[in-house]
PDBQT receptor file of N, H, CA, C and O in Angstrom, charges set to zero:
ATOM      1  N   UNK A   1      -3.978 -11.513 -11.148  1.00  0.00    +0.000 N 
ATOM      2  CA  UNK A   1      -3.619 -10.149 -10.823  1.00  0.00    +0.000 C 
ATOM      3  C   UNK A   1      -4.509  -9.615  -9.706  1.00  0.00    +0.000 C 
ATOM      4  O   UNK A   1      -5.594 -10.093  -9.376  1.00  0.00    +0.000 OA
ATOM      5  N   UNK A   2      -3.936  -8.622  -9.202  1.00  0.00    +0.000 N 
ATOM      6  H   UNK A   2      -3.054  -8.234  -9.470  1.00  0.00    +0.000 HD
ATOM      7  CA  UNK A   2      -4.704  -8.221  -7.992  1.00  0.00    +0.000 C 
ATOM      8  C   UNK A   2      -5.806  -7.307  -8.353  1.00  0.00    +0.000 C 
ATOM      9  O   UNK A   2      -5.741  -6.996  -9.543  1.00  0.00    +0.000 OA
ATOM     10  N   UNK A   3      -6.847  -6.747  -7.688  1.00  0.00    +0.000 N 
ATOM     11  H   UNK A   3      -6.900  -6.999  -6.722  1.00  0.00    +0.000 HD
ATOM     12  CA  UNK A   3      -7.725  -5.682  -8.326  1.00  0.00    +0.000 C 
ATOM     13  C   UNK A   3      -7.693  -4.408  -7.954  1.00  0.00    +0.000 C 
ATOM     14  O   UNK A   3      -7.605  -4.024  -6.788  1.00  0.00    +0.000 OA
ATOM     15  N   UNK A   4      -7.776  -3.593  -9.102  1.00  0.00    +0.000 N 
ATOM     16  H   UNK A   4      -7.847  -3.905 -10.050  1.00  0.00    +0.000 HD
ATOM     17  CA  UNK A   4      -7.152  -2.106  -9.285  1.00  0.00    +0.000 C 
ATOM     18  C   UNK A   4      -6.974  -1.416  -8.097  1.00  0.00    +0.000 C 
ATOM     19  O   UNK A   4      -5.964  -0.714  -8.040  1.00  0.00    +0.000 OA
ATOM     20  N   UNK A   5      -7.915  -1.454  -6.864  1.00  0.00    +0.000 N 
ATOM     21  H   UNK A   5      -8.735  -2.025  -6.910  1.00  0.00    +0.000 HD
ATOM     22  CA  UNK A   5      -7.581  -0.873  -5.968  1.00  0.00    +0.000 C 
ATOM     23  C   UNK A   5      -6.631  -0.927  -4.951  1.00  0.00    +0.000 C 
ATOM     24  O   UNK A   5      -6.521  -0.221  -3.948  1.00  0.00    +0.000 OA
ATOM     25  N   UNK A   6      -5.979  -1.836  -5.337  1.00  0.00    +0.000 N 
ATOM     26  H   UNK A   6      -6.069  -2.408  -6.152  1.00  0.00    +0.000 HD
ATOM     27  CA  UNK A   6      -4.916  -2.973  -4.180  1.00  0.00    +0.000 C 
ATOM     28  C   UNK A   6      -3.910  -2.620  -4.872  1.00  0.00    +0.000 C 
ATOM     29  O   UNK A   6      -3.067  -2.022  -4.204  1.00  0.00    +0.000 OA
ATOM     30  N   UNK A   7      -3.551  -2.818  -6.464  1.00  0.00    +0.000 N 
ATOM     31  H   UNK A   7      -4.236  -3.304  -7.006  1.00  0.00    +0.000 HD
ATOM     32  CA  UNK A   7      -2.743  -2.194  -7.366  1.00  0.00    +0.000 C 
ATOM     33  C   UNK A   7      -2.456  -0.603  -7.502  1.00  0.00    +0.000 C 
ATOM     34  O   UNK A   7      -1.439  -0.111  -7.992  1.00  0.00    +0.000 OA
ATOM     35  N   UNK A   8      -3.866   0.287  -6.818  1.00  0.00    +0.000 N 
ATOM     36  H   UNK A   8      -4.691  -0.113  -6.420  1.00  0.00    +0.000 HD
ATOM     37  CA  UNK A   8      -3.267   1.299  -6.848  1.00  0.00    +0.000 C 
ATOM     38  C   UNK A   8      -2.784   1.725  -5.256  1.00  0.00    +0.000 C 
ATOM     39  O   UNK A   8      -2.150   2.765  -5.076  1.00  0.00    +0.000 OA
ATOM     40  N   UNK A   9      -3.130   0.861  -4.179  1.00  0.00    +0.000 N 
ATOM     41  H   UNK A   9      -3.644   0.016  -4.326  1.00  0.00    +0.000 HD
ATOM     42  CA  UNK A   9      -1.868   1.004  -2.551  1.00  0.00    +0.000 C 
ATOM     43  C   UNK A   9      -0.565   0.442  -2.987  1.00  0.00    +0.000 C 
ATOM     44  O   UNK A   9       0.540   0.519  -2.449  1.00  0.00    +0.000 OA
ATOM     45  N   UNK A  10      -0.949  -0.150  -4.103  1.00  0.00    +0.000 N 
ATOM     46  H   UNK A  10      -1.846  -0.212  -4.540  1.00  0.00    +0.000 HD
ATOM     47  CA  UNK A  10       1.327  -0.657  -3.921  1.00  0.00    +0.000 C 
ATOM     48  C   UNK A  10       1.624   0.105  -4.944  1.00  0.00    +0.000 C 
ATOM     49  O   UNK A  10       2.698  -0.430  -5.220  1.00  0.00    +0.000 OA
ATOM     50  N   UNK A  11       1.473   1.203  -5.970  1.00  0.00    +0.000 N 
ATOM     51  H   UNK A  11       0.601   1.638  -5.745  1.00  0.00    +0.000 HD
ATOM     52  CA  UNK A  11       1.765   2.361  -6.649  1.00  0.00    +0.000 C 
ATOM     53  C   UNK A  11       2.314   3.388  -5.240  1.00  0.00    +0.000 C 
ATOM     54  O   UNK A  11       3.382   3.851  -4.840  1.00  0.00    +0.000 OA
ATOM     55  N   UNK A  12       0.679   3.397  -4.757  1.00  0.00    +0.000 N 
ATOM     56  H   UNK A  12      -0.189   3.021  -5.082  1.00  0.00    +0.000 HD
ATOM     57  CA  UNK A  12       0.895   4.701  -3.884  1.00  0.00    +0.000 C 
ATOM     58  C   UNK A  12       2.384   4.351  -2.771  1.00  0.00    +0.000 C 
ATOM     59  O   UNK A  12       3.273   5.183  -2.588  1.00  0.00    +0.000 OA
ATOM     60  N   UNK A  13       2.366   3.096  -2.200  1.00  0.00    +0.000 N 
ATOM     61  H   UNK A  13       1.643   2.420  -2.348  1.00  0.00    +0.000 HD
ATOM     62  CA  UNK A  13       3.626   2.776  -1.058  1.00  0.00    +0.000 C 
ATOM     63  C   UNK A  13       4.638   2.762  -1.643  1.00  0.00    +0.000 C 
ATOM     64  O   UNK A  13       5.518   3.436  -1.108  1.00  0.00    +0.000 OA
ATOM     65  N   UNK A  14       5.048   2.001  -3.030  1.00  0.00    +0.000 N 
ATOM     66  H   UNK A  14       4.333   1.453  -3.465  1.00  0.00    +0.000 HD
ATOM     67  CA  UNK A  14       6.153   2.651  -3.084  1.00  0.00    +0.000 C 
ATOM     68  C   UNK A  14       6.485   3.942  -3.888  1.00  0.00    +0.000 C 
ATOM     69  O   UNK A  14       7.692   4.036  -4.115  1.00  0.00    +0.000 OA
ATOM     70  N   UNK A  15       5.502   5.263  -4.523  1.00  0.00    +0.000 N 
ATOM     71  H   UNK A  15       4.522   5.186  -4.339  1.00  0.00    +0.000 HD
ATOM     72  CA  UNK A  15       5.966   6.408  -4.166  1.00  0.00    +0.000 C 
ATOM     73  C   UNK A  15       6.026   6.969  -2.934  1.00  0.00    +0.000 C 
ATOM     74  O   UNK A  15       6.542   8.081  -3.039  1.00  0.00    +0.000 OA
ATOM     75  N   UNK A  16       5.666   6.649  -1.546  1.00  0.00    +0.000 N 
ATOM     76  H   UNK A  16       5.247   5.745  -1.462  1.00  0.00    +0.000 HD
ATOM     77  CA  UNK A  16       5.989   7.735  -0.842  1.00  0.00    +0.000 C 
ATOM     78  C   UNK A  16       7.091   7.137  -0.482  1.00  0.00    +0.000 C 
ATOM     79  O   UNK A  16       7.826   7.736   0.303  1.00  0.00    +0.000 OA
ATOM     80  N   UNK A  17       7.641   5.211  -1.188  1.00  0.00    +0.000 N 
ATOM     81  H   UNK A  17       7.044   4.724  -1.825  1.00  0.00    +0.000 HD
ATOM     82  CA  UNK A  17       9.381   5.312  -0.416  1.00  0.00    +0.000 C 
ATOM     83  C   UNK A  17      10.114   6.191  -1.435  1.00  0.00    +0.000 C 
ATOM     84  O   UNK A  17      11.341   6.165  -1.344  1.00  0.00    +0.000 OA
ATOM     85  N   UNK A  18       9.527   7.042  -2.483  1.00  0.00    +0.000 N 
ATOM     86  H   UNK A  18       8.530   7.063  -2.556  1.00  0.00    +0.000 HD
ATOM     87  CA  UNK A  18      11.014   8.307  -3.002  1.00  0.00    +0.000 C 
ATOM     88  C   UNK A  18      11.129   9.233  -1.976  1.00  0.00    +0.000 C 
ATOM     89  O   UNK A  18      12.049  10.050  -1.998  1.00  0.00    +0.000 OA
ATOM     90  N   UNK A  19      10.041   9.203  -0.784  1.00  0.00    +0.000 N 
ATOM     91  H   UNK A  19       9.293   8.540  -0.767  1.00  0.00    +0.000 HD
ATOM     92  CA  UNK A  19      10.130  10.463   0.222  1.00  0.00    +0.000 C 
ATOM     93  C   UNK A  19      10.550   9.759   1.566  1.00  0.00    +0.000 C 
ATOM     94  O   UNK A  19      11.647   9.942   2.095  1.00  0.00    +0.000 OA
ATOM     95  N   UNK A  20       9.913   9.225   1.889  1.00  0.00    +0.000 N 
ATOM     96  H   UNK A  20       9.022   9.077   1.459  1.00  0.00    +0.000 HD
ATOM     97  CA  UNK A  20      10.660   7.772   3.028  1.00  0.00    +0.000 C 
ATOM     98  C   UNK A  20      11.099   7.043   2.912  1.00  0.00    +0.000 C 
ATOM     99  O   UNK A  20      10.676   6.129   2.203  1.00  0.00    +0.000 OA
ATOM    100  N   UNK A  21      12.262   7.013   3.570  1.00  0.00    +0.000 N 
ATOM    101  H   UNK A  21      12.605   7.755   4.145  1.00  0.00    +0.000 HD
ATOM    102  CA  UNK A  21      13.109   5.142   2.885  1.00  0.00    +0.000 C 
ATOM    103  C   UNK A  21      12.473   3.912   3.435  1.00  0.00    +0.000 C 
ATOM    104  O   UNK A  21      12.385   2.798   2.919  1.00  0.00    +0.000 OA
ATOM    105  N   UNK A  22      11.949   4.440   4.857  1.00  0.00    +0.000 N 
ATOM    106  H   UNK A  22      12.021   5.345   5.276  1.00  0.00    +0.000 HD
ATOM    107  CA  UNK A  22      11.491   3.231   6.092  1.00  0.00    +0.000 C 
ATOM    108  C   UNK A  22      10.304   3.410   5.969  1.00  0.00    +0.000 C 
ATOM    109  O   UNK A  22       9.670   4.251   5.332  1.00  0.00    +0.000 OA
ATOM    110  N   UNK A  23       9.742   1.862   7.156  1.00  0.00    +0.000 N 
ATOM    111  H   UNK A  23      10.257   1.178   7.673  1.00  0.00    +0.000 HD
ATOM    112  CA  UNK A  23       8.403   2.654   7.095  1.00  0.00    +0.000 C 
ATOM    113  C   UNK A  23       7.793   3.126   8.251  1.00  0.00    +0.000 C 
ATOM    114  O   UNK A  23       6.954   2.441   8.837  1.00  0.00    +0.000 OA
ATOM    115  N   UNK A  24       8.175   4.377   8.691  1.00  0.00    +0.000 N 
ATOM    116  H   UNK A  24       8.856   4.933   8.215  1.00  0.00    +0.000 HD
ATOM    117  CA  UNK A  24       8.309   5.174   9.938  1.00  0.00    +0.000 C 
ATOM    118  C   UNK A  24       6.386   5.882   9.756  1.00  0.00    +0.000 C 
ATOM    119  O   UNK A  24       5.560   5.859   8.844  1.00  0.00    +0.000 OA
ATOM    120  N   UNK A  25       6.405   6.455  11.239  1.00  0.00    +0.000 N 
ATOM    121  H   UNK A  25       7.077   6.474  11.980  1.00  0.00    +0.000 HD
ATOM    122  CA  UNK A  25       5.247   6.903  11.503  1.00  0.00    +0.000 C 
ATOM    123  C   UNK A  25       4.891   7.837  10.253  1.00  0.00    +0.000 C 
ATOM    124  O   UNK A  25       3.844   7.773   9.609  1.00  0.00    +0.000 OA
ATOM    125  N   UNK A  26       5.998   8.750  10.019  1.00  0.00    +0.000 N 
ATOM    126  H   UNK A  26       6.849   8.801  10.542  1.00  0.00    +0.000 HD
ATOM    127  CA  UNK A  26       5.638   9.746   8.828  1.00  0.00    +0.000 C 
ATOM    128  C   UNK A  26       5.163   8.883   7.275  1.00  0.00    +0.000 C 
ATOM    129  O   UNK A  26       4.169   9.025   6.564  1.00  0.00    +0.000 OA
ATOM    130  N   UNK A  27       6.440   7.905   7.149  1.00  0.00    +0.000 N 
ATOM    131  H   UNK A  27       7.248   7.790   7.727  1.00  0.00    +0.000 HD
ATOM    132  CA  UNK A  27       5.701   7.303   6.305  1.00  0.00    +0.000 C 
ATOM    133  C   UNK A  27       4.390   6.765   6.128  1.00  0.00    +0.000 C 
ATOM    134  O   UNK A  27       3.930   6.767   4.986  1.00  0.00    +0.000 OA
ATOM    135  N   UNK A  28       3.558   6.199   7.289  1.00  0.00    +0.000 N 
ATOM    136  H   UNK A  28       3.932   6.197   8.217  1.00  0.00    +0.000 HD
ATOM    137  CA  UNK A  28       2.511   5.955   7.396  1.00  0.00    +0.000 C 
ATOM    138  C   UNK A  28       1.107   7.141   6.608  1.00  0.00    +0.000 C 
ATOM    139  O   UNK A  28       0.140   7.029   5.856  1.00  0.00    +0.000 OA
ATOM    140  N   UNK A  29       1.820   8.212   7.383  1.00  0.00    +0.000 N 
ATOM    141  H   UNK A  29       2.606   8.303   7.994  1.00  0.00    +0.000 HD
ATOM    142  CA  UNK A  29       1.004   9.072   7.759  1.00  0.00    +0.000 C 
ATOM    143  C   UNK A  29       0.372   9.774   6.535  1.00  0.00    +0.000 C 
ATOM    144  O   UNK A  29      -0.801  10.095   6.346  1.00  0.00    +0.000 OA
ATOM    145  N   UNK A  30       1.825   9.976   5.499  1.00  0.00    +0.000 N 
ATOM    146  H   UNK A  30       2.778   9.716   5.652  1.00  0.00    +0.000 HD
ATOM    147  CA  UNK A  30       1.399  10.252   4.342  1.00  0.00    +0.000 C 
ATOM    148  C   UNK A  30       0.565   9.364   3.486  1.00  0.00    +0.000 C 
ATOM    149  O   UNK A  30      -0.413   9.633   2.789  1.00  0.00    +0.000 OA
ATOM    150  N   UNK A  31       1.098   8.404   3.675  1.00  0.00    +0.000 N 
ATOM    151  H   UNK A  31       1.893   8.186   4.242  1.00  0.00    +0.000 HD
ATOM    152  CA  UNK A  31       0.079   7.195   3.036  1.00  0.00    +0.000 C 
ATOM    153  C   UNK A  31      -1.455   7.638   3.438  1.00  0.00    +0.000 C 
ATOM    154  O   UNK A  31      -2.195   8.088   2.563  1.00  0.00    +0.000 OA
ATOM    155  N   UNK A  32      -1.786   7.528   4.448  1.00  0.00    +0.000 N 
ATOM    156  H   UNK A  32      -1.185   7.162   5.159  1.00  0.00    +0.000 HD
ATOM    157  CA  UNK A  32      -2.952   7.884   5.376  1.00  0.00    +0.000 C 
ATOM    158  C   UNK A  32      -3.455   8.571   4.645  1.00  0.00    +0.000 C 
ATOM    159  O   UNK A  32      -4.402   8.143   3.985  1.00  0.00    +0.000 OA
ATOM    160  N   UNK A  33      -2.880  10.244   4.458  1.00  0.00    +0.000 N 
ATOM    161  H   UNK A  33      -2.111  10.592   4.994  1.00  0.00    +0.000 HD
ATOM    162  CA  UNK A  33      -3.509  11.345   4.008  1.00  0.00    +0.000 C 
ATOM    163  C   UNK A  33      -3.753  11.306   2.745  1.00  0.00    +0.000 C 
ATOM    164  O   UNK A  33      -4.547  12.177   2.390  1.00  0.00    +0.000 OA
ATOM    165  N   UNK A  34      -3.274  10.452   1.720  1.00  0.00    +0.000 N 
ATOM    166  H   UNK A  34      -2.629   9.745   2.009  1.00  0.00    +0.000 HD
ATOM    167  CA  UNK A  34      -3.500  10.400   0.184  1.00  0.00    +0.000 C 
ATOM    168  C   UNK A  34      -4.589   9.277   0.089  1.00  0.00    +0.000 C 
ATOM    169  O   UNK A  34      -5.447   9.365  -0.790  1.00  0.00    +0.000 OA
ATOM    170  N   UNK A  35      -4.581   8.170   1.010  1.00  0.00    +0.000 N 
ATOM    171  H   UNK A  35      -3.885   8.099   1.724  1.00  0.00    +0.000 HD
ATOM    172  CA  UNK A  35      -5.614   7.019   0.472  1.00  0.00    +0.000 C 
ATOM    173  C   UNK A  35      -6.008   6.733   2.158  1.00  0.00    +0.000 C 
ATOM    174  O   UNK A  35      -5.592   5.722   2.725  1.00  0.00    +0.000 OA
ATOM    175  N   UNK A  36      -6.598   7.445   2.644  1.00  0.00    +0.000 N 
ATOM    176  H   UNK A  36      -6.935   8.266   2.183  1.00  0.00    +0.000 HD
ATOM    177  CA  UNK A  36      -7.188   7.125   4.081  1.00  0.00    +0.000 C 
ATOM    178  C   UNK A  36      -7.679   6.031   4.545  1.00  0.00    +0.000 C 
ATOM    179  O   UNK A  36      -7.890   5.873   5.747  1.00  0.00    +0.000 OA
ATOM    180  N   UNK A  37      -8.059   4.622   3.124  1.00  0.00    +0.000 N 
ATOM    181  H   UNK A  37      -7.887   4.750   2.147  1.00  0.00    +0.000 HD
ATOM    182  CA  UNK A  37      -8.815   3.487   3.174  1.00  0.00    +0.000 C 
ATOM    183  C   UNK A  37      -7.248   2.586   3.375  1.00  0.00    +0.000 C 
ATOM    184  O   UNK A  37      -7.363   1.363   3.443  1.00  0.00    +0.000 OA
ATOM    185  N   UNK A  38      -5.963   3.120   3.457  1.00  0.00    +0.000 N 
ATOM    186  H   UNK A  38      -5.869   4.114   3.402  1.00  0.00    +0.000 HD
ATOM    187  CA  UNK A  38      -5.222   2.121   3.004  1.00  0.00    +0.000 C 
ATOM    188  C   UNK A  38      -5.115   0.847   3.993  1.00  0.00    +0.000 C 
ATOM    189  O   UNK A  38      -4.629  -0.149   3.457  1.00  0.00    +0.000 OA
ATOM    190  N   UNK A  39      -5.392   0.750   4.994  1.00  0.00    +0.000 N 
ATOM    191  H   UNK A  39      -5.787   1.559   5.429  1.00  0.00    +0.000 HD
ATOM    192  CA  UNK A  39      -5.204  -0.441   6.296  1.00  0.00    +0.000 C 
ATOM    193  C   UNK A  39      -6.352  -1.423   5.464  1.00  0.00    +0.000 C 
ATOM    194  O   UNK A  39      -5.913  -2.534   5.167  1.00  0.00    +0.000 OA
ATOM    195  N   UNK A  40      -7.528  -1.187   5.128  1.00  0.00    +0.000 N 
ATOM    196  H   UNK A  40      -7.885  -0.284   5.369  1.00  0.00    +0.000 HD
ATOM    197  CA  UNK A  40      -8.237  -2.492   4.520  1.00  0.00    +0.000 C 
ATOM    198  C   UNK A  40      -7.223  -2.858   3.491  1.00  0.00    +0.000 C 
ATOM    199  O   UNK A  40      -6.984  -4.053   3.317  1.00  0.00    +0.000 OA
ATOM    200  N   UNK A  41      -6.692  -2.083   2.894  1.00  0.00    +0.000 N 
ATOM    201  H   UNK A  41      -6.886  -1.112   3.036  1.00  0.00    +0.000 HD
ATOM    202  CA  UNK A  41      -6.483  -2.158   1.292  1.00  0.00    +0.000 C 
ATOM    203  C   UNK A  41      -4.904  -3.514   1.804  1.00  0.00    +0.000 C 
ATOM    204  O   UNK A  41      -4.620  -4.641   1.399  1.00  0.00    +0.000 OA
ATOM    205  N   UNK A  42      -4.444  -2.821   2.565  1.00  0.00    +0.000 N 
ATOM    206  H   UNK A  42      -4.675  -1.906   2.894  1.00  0.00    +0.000 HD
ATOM    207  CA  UNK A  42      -3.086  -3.220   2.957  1.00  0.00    +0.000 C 
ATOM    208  C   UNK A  42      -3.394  -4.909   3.585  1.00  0.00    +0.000 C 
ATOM    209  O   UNK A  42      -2.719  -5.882   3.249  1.00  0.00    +0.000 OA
ATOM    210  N   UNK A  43      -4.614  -4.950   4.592  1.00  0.00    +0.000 N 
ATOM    211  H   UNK A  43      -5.163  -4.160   4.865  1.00  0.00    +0.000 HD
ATOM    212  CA  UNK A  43      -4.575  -6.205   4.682  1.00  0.00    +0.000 C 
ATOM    213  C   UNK A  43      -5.239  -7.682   4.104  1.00  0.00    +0.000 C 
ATOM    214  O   UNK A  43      -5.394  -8.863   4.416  1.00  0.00    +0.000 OA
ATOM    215  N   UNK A  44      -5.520  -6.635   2.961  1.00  0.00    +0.000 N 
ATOM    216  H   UNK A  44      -5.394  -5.676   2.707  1.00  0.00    +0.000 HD
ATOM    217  CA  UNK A  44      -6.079  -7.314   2.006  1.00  0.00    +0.000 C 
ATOM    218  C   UNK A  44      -4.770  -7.986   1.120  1.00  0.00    +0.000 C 
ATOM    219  O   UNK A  44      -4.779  -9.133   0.672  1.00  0.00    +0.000 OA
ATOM    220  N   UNK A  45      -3.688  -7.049   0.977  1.00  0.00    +0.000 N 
ATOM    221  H   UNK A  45      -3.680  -6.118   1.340  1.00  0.00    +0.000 HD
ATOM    222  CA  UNK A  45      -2.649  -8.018   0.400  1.00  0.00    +0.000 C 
ATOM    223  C   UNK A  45      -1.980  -8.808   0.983  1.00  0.00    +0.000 C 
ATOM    224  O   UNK A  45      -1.180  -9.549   0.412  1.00  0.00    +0.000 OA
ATOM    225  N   UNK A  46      -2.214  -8.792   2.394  1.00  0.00    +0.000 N 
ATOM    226  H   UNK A  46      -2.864  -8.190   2.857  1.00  0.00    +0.000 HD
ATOM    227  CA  UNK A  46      -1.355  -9.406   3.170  1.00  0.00    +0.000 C 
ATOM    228  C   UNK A  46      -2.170 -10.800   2.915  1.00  0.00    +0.000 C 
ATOM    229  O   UNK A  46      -1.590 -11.841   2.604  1.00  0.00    +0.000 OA
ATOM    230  N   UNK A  47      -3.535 -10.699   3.077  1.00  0.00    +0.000 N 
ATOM    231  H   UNK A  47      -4.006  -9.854   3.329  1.00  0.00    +0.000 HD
ATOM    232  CA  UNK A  47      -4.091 -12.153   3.242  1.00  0.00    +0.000 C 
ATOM    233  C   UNK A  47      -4.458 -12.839   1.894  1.00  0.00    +0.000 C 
ATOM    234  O   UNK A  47      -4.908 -13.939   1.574  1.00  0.00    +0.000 OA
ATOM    235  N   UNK A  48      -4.057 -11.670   1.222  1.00  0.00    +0.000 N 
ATOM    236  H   UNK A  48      -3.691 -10.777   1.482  1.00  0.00    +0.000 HD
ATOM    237  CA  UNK A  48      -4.198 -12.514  -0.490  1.00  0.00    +0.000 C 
ATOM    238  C   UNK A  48      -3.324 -12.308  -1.488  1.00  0.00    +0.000 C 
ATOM    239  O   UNK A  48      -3.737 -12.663  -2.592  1.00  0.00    +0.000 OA
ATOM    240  N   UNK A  49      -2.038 -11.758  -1.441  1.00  0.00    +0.000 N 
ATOM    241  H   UNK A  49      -1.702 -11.470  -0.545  1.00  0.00    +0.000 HD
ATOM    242  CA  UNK A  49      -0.809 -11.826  -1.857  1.00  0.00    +0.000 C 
ATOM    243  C   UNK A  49      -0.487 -13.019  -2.328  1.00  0.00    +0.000 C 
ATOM    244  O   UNK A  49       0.052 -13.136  -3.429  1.00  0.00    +0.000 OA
ATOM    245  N   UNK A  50      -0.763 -14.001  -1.594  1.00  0.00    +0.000 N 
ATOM    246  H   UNK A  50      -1.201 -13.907  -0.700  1.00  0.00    +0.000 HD
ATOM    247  CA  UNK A  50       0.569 -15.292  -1.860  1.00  0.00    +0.000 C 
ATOM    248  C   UNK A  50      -0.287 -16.215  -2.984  1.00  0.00    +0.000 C 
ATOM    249  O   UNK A  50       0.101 -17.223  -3.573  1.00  0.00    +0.000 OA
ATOM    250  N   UNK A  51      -1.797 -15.411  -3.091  1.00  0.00    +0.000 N 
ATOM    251  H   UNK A  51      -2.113 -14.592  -2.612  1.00  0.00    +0.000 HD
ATOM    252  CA  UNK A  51      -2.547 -16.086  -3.888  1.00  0.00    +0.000 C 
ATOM    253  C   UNK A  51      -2.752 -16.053  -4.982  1.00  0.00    +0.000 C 
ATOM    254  O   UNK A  51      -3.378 -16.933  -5.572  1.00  0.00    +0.000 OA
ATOM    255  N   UNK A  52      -2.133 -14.723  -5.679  1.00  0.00    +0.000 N 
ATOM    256  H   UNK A  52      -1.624 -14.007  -5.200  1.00  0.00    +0.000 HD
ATOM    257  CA  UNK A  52      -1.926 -14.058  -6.923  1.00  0.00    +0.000 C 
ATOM    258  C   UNK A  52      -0.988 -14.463  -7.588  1.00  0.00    +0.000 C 
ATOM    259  O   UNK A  52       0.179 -14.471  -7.197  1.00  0.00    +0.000 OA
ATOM    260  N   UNK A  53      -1.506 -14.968  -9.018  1.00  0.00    +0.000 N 
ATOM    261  H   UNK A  53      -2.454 -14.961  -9.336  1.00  0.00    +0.000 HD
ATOM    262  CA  UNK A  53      -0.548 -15.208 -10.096  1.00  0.00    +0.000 C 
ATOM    263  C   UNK A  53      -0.418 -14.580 -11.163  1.00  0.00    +0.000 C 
ATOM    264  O   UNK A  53      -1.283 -14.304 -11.995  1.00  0.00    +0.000 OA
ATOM    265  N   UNK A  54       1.256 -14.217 -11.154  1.00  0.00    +0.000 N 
ATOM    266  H   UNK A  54       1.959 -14.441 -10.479  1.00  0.00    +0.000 HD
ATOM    267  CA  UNK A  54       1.795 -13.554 -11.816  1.00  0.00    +0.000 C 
ATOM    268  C   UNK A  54       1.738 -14.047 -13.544  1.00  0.00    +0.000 C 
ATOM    269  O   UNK A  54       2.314 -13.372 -14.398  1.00  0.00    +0.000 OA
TER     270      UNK A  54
């Protein structure tokens, strides 16, 4: 499993898709303003996603 903080950017991304469908500048932006750390957080799943077992 991933660790809580990585678990709580993919909570937070997909609530703001109930407000954005895409992932447009606004979408970003809100992300931004609720978890300002999210770009580490984000490429942290990118480079350790495929490594996590479900």
């Amino acid at each position: 499993m991933a660790p809580a903080n990585i678990l709580d950017y993919i909570v937070l991304h997909e609530m703001v898709h109930m407000i954005y469908k895409d992932h447009s500048q606004e979408f970003w932006n809100k992300v931004a303003a609720i978890m300002p750390d999210y770009e580490s957080r984000r490429l942290w799943l990118r480079d350790n996603g495929i490594k996590l077992d479900i």
